[in-house]
N, C-alpha and C positions, 0 to 999 in steps of 0.2 A: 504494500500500500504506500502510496508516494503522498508525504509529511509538508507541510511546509516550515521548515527552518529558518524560524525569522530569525535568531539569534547568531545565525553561522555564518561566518565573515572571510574566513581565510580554514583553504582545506589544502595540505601538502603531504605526497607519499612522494617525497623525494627518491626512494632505490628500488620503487616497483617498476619493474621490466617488463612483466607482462602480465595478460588477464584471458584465461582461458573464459571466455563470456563474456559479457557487455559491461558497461561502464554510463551510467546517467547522471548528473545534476540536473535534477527539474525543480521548478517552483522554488529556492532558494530566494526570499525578497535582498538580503543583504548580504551575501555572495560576491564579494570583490575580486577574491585572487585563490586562483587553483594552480599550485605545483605539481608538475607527471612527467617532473625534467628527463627522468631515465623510463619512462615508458616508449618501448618501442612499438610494441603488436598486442593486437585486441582479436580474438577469435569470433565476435560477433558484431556489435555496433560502440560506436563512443558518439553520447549525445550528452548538449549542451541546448537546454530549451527552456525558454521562461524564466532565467534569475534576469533582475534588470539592472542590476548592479556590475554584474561580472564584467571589468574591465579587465584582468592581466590574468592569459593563459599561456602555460609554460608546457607547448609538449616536443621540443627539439629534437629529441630522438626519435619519435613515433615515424615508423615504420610502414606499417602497415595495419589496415582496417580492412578485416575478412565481409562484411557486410556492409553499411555505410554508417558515416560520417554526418551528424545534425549540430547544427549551429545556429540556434533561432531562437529570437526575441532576449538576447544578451545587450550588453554595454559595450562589446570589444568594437575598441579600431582597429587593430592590429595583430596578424595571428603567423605566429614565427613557428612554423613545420617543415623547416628545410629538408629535414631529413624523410619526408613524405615521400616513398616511392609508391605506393597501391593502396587505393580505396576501391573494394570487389564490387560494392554497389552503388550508391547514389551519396555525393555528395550535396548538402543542401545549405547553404548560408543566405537566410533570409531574417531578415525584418532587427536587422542591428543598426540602429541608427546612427552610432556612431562611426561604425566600419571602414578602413579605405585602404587596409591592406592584407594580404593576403600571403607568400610565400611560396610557391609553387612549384621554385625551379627544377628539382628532383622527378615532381610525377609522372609518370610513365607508364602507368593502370590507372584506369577509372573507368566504373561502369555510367554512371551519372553525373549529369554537373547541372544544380540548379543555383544559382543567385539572383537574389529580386529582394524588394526593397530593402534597400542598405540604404545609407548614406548618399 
């Protein structure tokens, strides 16, 4: 059942590598800043949907996402995934008003690409 954590402000697993399964932050109202420095691969989906605070997301290593990637109705402008080689299903980053970057250069798998109201 998905909680709303008004009080949770800063979430960090700085040396998880990986996640056999998915990975969600939803509804978080005061959700500023997620550290997943050393997460590379997610065997299902990594979603970020509905904190409206979340400005600073840390996932440099990440590798690879087996199913797809959600990034909707957050604070970020800027989202540093160099190390992005394959997302297997749908990428989707919408409705981050602040948004204006992205990082991309690496990808080389994608099954979907949606982006629509951003910034």
């Amino acid at each position: 059942r998905d909680r709303d954590n008004s009080k949770l402000r800063e979430i960090s697993f700085p040396m998880l590598q990986s996640v056999d399964g998915f990975i969600r932050f939803y509804l978080n109202r005061e959700l500023v800043s997620v550290n997943l420095k050393s997460l590379q691969s997610v065997s299902i989906y990594l979603s970020f949907d509905r904190n409206p605070k979340l400005s600073n997301l840390a996932i440099p290593a990440l590798i690879s996402v087996k199913e797809f990637m959600t990034l909707q109705h957050n604070a970020i402008h800027e989202i540093l995934a160099e190390s992005l080689i394959r997302v297997g299903g749908s990428l989707d980053i919408s409705s981050n008003p602040r948004f204006v970057k992205f990082n991309l250069n690496n990808l080389v798998e994608l099954g979907n690409l949606l982006v629509k109201n951003n910034s």
